[in-house]
N, C-alpha and C positions, 0 to 999 in steps of 0.2 A: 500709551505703549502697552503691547501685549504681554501678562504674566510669563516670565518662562517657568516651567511645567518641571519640579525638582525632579530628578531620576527617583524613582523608590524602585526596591527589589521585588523583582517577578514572585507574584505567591504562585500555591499549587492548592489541589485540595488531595487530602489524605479521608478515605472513608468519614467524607461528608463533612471535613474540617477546614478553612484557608491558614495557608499558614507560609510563610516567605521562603522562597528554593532552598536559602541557606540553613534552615532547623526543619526540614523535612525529613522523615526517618521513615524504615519499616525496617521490624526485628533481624538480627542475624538469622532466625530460624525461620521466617517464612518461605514458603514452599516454591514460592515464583523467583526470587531468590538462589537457593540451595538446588532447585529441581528445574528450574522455568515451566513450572507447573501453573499453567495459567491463560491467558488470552488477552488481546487488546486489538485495536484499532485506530488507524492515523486517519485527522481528519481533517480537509481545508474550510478556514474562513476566507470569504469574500465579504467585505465592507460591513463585518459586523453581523452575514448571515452565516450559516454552516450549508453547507453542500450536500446534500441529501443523506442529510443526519440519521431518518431512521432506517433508508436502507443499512447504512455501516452498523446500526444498536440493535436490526437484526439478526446480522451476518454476526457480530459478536454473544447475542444470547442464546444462537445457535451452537457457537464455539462452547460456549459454557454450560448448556446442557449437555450437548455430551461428552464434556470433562467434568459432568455434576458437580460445578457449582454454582453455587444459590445465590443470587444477590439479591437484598432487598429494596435499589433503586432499578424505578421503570423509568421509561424513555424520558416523560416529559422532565423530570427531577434531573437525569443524569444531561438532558437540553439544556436547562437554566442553570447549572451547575458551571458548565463552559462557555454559556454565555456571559455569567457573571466575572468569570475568568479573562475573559478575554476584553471586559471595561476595567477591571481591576490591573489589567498588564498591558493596555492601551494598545490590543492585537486586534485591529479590524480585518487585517491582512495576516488570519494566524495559520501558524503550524498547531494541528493537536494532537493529542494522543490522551485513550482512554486505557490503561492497565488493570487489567483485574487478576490476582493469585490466588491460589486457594487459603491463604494466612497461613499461619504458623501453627506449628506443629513442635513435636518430640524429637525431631530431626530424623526423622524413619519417612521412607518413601510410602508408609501406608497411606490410604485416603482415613484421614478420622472425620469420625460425625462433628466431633466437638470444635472442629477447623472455624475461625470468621475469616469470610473471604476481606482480604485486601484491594481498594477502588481506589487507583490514582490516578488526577487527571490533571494532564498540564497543558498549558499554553501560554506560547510567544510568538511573538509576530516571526510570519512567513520570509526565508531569506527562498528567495525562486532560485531554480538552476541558472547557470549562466547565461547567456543566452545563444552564446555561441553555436551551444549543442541544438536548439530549434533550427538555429541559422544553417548549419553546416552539418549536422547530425554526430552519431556517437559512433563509436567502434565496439564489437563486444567481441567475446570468445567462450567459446566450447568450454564448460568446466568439463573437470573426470567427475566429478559427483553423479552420483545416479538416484535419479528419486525409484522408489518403488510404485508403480503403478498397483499396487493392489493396496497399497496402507491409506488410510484416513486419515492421517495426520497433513500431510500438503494440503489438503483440501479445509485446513480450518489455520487461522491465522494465532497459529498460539507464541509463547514467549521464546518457545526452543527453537531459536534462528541458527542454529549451527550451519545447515546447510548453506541456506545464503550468504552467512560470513564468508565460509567457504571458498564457494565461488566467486564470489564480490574480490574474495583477495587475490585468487587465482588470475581474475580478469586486470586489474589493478597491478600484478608484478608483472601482469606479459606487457601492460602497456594499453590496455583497455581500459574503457568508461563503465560495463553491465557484463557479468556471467551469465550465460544461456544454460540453464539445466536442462539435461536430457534423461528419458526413462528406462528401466532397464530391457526397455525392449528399442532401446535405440527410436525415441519418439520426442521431438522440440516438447517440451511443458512450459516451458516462459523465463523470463529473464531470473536474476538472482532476488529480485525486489519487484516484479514487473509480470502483466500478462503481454504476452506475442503476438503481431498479426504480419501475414504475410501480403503481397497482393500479389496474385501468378494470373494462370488461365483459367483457373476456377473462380477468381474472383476474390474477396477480401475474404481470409481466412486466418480462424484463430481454433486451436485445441481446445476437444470438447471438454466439458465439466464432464463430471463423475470417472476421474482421472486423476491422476498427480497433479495439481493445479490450483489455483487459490481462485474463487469467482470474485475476482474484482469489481468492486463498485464501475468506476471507468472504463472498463473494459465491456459492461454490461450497457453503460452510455452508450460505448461506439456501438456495439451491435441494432441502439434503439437512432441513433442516427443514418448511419448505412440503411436501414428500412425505409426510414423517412427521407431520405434519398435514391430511393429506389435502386441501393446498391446491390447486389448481389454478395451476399453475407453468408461463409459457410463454415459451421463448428465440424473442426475433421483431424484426424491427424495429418500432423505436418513431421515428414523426416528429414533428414539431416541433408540431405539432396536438394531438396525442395527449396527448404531454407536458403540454403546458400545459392539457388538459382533463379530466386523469385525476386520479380521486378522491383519490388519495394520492401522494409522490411520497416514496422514502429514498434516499439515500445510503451505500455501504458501503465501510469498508476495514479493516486491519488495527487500527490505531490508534486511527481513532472506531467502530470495531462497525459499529452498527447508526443513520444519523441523517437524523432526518427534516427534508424540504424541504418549508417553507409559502407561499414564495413564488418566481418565476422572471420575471424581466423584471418585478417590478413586478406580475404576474400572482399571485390567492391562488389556492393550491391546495386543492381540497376546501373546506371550512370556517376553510381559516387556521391549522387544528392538528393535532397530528401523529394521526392515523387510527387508527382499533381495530387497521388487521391491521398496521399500524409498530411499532404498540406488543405486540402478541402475538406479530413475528419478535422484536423485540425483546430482550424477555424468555426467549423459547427460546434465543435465542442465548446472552445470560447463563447459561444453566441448562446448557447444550451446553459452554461453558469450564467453570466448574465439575466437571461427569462428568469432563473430557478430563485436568484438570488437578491437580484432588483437589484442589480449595478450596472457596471457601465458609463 
């Protein structure tokens, strides 16, 4: 007869330490904290691999230089750090997440030299979205939030989510699943948590980078699938028009993949259901983890 496997408590690691969720600490006065001065990154396991792990520890060291700060774990260290995480909390099928702060401080907004950044990284296994929402798709709405199209800060994934809470709740009291933030020049930039694609007459279309926008891991997938499918794939603006009159409308991030949007203000999109080519990135995308990942 097979042992059964006692429950034990999910550890984490604290700047390079394990130690069990329940005596995890960082100071009152750290700055990620006090300021959400800081940056991180969500990342999927597949069966025990990570998903294009050092694109996201890029996109992260990018965040952190230019929020200067310095950490002194490199890729491969902060790899086996989560891989060991994820045998120790028995997550082949994990949620992760990598937080870095600037540490603690004086409780002053300055930046000091004398700061040690804070590295938290957790993992537990993956709960997937419903599945309804692939099945049948989501609903979103309009936030009022406006991002600024000239500021730097959308474009790096730091700790200060106000926005997206935002609109997440905005979306969430009218009776939606995703906020759609718009620029202040009246331009789609992507869901509240999520990059946008449209499919019209132009073909599959998503808001270019160097813009209000986060370059999603995922999002940069579909653009390398649609190629390899000889889609016609165009980084453009999409307005508020467009949006709401275009044949198909997805949703993309690390966490939900690939997810289609059937409704927007109340507005159906397309037919109401989620679209042949949703459903053909879709499936690539699926097939794309798998190759990357050796599952399946």
């Amino acid at each position: 007869m097979a042992k059964k496997r006692i429950k034990e408590e999910r550890c984490v690691v604290i700047n390079g330490k394990f130690c069990p969720e329940s005596k995890a600490v960082i100071s009152v006065f750290d700055k990620g904290f006090l300021y959400g001065d800081g940056a991180f990154e969500t990342m999927r396991g597949y069966g025990g691999r990570i998903f294009r792990f050092e694109e996201h520890y890029r996109r992260l060291s990018w965040a952190l230089e230019y929020l200067e700060i310095d950490i002194s774990y490199d890729s491969g260290e902060i790899r086996d750090l989560i891989r060991q995480l994820m045998k120790k909390n028995f997550a082949k099928d994990a949620y992760i997440r990598v937080t870095v702060t600037r540490g603690s401080g004086d409780g002053r907004i300055d930046i000091e030299d004398k700061s040690s950044p804070t590295v938290l990284i957790v993992v537990k296994p993956f709960t997937p979205y419903d599945k309804k929402f692939c099945r049948e798709g989501m609903t979103a709405r309009m936030s009022g939030i406006r991002r600024n199209d000239k500021s730097p800060v959308p474009q790096l994934k730091t700790l200060n989510y106000l926005e997206p809470i935002l609109a997440r709740r905005e979306a969430r009291e009218a009776g939606a699943d995703e906020g759609i933030l718009i620029d202040n020049q009246g331009r789609v930039m992507g869901g509240a948590v999520s990059n946008i694609f449209v499919v019209d007459d132009r073909g599959l279309v998503t808001p270019a980078e160097g813009y209000a926008i986060l370059s999603g891991i995922t999002r940069k997938a579909v653009l390398e699938i649609a190629k390899d499918m000889r889609m016609k794939a165009v980084e453009s603006h999409i307005s508020i028009d467009e949006l709401l009159s275009a044949k198909e409308v997805f949703i993309t991030n690390t966490l939900m993949e690939i997810m289609p949007v059937v409704e927007i203000d109340g507005k159906i999109i397309g037919n109401g259901k989620p679209g042949p080519t949703t459903k053909k990135i879709s499936k690539a995308y699926k097939e794309l983890v798998t190759k990357e990942t050796g599952t399946g």
